[in-house]
Phi, psi and omega in degrees: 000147197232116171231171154243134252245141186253165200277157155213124169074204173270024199229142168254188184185150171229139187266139185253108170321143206303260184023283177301302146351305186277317151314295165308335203048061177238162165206190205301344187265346174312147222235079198271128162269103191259145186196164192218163186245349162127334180235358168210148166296134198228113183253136173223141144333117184275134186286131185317344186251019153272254205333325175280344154315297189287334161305332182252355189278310200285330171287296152340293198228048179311307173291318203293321183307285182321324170271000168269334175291353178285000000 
């Protein structure tokens, strides 16, 4: 499949066809991890139970993370 990329916004963007979409089981509020290997884009879906990992990871230990980003 050949896509291009359409304009949004000062932003580009591509659009995933309702299919794909279904196949993956994601929609618009699903969460993606865009990442590159230096020649391709690689998007893959983050698992509901990562994020919830990480929710809980960031409620624990909120401060201490904020003071390792100084």
């Amino acid at each position: 499949m050949l896509k291009k990329l359409v304009q949004h916004g000062n932003s580009s963007a591509i659009v995933i066809e309702k299919p794909i979409l279904e196949l993956l089981n994601i929609d618009q509020n699903s969460t993606l991890e865009v990442t590159t290997d230096g020649k391709s884009l690689i998007i893959k879906p983050v698992s509901k139970s990562v994020l919830k990992s990480l929710d809980k990871i960031n409620k624990n230990h909120s401060k201490t993370l904020k003071k390792l980003a100084q």
